[in-house]
Structure formats: C-alpha cells, structure tokens
C-alpha positions as CSV (number, residue, x, y, z in Angstrom):
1,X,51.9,3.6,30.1
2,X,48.4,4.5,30.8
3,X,48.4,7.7,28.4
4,X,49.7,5.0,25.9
5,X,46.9,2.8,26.4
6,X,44.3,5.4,26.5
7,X,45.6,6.7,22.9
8,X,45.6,3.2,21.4
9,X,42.3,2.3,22.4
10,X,41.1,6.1,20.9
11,X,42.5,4.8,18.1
12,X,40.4,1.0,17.9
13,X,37.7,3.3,19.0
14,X,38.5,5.6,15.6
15,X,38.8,2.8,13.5
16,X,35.7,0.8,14.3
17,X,33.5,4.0,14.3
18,X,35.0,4.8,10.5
19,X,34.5,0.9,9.7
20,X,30.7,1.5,11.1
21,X,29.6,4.6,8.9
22,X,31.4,3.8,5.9
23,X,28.5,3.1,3.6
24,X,27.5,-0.6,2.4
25,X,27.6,-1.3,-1.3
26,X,24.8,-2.1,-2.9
27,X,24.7,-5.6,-4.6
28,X,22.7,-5.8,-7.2
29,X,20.6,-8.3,-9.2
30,X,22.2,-10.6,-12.2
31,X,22.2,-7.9,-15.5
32,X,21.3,-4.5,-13.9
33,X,22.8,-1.9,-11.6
34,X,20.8,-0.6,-9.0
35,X,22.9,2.2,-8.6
36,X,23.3,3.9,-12.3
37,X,19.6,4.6,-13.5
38,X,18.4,7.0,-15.9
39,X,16.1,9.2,-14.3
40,X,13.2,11.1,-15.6
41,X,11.2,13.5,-13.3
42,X,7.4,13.6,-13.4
43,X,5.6,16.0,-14.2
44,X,3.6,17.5,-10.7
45,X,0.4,16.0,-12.0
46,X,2.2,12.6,-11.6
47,X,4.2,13.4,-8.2
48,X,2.0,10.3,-6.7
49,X,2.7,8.1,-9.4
50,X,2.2,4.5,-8.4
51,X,1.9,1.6,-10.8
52,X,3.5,1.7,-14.2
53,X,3.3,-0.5,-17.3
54,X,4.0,-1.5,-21.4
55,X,1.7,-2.4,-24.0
56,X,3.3,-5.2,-25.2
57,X,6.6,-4.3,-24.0
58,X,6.6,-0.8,-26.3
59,X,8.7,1.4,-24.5
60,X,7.8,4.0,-26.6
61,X,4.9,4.5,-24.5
62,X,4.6,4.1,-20.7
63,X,1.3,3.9,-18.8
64,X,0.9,4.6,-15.3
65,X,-1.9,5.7,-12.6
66,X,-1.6,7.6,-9.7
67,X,-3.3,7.1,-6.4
68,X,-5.4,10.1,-5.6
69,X,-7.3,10.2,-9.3
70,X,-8.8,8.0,-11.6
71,X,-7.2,9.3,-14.7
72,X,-5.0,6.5,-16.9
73,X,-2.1,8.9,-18.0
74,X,0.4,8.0,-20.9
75,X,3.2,9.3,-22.3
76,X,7.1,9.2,-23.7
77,X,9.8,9.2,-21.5
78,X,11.3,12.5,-21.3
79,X,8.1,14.3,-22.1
80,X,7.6,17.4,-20.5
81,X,3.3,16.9,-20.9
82,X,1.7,13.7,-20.3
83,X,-2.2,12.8,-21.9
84,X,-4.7,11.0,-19.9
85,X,-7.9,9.6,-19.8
86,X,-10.5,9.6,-17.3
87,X,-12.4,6.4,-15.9
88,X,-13.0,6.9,-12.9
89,X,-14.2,9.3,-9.8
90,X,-10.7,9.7,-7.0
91,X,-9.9,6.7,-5.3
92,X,-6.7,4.8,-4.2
93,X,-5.7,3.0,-7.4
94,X,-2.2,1.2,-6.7
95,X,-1.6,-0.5,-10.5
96,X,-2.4,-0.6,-13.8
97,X,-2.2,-3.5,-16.1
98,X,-2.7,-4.2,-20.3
99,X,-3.3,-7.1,-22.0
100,X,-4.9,-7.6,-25.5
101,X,-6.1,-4.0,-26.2
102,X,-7.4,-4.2,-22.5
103,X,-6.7,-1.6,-19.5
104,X,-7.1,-3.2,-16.3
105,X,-6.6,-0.8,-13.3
106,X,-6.4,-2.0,-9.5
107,X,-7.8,-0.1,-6.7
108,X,-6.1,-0.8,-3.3
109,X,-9.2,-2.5,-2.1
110,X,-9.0,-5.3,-4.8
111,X,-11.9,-3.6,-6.9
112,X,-11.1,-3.7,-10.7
113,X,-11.6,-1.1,-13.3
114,X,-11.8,-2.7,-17.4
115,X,-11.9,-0.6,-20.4
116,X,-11.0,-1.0,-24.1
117,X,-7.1,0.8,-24.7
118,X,-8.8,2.0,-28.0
119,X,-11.0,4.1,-26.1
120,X,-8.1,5.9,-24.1
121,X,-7.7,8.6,-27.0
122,X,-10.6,10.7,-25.6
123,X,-10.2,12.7,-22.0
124,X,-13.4,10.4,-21.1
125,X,-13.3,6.6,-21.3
126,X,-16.4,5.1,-22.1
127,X,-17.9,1.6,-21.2
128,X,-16.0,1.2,-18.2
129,X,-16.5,-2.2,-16.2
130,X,-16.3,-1.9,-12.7
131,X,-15.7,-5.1,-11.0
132,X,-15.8,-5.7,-7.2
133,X,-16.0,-8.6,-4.8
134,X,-13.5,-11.1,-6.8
135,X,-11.2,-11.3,-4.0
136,X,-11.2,-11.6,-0.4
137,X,-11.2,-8.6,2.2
138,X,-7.6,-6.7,2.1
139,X,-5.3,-3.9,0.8
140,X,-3.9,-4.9,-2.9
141,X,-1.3,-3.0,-4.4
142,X,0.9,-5.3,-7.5
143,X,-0.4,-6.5,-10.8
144,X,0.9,-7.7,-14.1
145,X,-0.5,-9.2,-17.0
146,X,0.3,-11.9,-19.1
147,X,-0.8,-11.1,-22.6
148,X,0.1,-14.8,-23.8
149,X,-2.2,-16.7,-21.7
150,X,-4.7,-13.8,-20.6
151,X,-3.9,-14.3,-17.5
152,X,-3.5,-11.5,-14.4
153,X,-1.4,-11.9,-11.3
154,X,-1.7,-9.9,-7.8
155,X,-0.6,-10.4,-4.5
156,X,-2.3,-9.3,-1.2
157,X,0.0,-6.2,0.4
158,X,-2.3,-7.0,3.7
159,X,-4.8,-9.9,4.2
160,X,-6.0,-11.1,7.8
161,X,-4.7,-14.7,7.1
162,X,-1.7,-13.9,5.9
163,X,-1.0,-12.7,9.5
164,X,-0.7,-15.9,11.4
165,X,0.5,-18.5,8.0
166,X,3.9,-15.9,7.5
167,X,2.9,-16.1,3.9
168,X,1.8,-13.8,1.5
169,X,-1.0,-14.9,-0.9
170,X,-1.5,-14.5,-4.9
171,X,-4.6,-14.3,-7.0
172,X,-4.5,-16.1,-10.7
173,X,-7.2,-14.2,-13.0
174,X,-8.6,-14.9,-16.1
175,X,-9.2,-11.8,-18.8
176,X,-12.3,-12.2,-21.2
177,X,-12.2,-11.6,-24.5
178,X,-15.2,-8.8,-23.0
179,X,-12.4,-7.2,-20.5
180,X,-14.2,-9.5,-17.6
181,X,-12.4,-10.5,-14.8
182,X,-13.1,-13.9,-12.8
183,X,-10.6,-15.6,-10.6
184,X,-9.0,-19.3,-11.2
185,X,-6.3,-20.1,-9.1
186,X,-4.6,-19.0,-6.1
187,X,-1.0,-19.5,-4.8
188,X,1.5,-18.4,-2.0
189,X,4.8,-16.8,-0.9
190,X,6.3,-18.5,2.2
191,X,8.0,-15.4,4.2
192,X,9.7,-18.4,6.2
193,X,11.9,-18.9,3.6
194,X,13.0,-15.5,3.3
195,X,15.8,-17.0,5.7
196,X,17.4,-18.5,3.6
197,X,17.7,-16.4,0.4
198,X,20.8,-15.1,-0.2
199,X,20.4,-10.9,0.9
200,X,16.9,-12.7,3.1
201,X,16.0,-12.7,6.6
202,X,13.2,-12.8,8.8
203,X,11.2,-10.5,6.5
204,X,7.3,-9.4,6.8
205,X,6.6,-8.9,3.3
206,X,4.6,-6.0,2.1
207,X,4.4,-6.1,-2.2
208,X,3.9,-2.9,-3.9
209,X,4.6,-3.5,-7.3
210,X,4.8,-6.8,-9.4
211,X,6.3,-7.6,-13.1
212,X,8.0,-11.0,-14.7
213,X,11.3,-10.3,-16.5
214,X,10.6,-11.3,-20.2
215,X,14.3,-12.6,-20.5
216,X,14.4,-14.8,-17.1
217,X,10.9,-15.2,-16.2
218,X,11.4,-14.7,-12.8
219,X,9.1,-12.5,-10.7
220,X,10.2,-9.5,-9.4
221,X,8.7,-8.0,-6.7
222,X,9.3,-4.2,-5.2
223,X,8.2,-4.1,-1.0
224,X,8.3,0.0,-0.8
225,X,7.8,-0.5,2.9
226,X,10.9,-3.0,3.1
227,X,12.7,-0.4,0.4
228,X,13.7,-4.4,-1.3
229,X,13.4,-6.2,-4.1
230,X,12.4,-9.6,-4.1
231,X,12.7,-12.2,-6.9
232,X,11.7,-15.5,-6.9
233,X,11.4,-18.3,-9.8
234,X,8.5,-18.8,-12.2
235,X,7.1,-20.7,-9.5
236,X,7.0,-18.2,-6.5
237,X,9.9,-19.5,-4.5
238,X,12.2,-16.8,-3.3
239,X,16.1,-16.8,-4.9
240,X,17.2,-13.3,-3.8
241,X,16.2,-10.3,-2.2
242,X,17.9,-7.1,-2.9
243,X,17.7,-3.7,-0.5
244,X,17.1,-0.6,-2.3
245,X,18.7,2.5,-1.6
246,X,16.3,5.4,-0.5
247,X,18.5,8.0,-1.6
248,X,18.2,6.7,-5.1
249,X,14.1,5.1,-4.4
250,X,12.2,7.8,-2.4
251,X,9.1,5.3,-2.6
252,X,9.0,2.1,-4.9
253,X,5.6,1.9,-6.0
254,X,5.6,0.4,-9.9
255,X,7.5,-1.7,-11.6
256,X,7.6,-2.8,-15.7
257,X,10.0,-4.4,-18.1
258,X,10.1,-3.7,-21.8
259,X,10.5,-6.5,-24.4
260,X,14.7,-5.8,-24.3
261,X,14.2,-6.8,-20.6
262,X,15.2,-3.2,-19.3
263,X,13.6,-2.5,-15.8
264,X,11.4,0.4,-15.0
265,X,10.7,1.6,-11.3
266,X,8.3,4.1,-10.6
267,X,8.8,6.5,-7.2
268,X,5.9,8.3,-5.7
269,X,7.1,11.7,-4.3
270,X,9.4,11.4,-1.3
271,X,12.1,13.4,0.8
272,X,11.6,16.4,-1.3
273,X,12.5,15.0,-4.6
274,X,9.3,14.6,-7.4
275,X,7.7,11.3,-8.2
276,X,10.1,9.7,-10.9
277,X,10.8,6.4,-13.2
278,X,13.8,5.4,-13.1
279,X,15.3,3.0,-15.8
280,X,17.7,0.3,-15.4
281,X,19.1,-1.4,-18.9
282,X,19.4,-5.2,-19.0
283,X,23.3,-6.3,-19.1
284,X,24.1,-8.9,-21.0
285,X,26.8,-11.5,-19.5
C-alpha cells in the first residue's frame, strides 16, 4: 500500500510540474497578433535603435534614432543600407517624432532637438533648435505627434512625484509653425488602476515608447522594463495591458502605426539577437 501511494503521489507530483512549465499563451490585443510579426534586422549601425516613426503614416519610409548618436537615420524596410542625417553631438536620445515637415527628437533628459525634415537630405542638418528646460526634472523616453492639431505628447519614464502619487504624468506640447516647442497642458496615468484592467495588476509603470492607433485612437504604450503593453482610451484611462514575450521583444524601445493601422515595434539589441522592427498587420473583425 505504501509503494502505491508513493507512485501516485510521483505521479500528482508529475503532473503539476508539466502543468507548471507548460508555456502561457500569449493573448493578444483586438486586431493584431503578438506572436506572428514580420521581422526585419537592423543594420549594426542601428543595433541600439530606440524610437521609431511615419511621416504621415508613409510606410514607405521609417524614421528612427538611436541612443548613443545624434544622427536621424531613414530608410525602407528591408534595406540592407540606411541614410542619415546628423543634428546633433552623442547623447541619449530615446524618440523621434514628425509633424508638418518638422523633426522633433527627444533626449532622455526632456531636452528637445527641432529641425526642418526638408533639410534631412544632407549628412548635416542645419538650423537646428535646441530646446531645454520645458519640462520638469526627470528621465523621458515616449513621444508622438499629432500632425492634425500640432500637438506632441510624452510621458515621464521617471519623475520624483510620480513616486509617492502611483501615477505617471504626461506633457501636452504645442508645435510652431517655426518648429518651437512650448508646453500647454499636462495630464496623468493612475497606476492604481492598473488593478483592475483586464491582464493589470499592481504595476510600476515605466513608458518607453508611445503612439495612438489611427483606427481606434487609443494609446498604446510599450514599458520595455515591464516587457507590456499598455493601452488606454483617448483619454488616458487604462483598458488592457498586454505582456510581451522576450523571446520575440529583446528590448521594446519604439513604437509607430502607419495610416492602415499596422503596428511597428522597434527592439534595441538584446540576448544576442540585433536591434530589429518588427511589424504586426492590423486584422480586421
């Protein structure tokens, strides 16, 4: 009787540990699958690629910085070379933004960096406007641009007040018709309610990347840290949150949408693969 017992609870045993390590699927967000991109490796000049974006929602041509120079590169998909253009001496720069034949670069300490698209053609940009001190102390990594309103919007990766309200706080900018930058509005993402989100939890939130879907015009937000995806409605308020697998993204640091509402995510280089964007077609119901 005892050997019989022994060998049924080896078994349990067995059959809990295979119920344990069997992998959890991935659920993924209304109209993509996060688990069927098409991938396209950078080039090694862009293995720290960070923020991405469209003009206009042209996929034919992607922008993107990376964090180490201060070069604006562009470029097809699938392209084995990629052009750029410099601006700027090295420095962090975490996104990249374009709205109204503007370039709009973001440097992780929340200094801005303006110059005309026109003038990308040349290895040197000219008449670049530097602009610092728009927005309090912190480390600032997400932007987007809305070319309707000329409007830009960026959320604090890590602000001292953030700290003790469990919130994470946004910056509404305004774009000049002379590529200046001043700040009109602010707003905030409760990480209390997190919670309750379907996929949430008790989350400390730490945003990367930043883009509205042009067919929903929700926000979606990547937290490389978190290795999730966050989307909330048009007026900040979470609705899902979405874990992202880091065998498929090494290190979420960009994200885009063209004008068919296809999402772009950009990986910095990570567990020995290269820096890639990976694309994710929208699904119609």
């Amino acid at each position: 009787m005892k050997k019989l017992t022994g060998i049924l609870i080896l078994f349990v045993l067995q059959l809990t540990n295979a119920a344990c390590t069997e992998p959890t699927a991935t659920v993924n967000p209304p109209g993509y699958n996060l688990t069927k991109p098409v991938t396209y490796k950078m080039p090694s000049v862009l293995e720290e690629i960070s923020g991405i974006a469209f003009n206009q929602g042209n996929a034919a041509t992607i922008y993107a910085e990376q964090d180490e120079e201060g070069k604006l590169f562009y470029f097809h998909l699938g392209d084995a070379e990629v052009k750029h253009s410099k601006f700027s001496k090295r420095g962090d720069f975490e996104d990249v933004a374009i709205s109204n034949g503007w370039v709009i670069m973001l440097r992780s300490d929340g200094v801005f960096f303006t110059f005309a698209l026109a003038g990308t053609v040349s290895k040197e940009t000219a008449d670049v406007k530097e602009q610092p001190r728009l927005l309090p102390r912190g480390e600032y990594e997400s932007l987007y641009a809305d070319e309707k309103n000329n409007t830009l919007y960026l959320l604090c990766k890590n602000c001292s007040d953030d700290k003790s309200r469990q919130s994470v706080t946004g910056y509404v900018l305004s774009l000049a018709a002379d590529g200046q930058l001043a700040v009109k509005d602010h707003f905030s993402i409760d990480e209390k309610t997190l919670v309750a989100v379907p996929g949430g939890g008790k989350i400390n939130l730490k945003p990367s990347a930043l883009a509205r879907n042009p067919v929903t015009l929700q926000w979606y937000i990547i937290s490389s840290v978190n290795k999730m995806l966050l989307i909330t409605n048009n007026n900040w308020k979470p609705i899902g949150t979405y874990a992202l697998n880091p065998a498929v993204f090494t290190q979420p640091e960009g994200i885009a949408f063209d004008k068919a509402g296809n999402m772009y995510i950009s990986n910095e280089k990570g567990n020995g693969a290269a820096g890639s964007i990976l694309q994710f077609n929208y699904q119609k119901k």
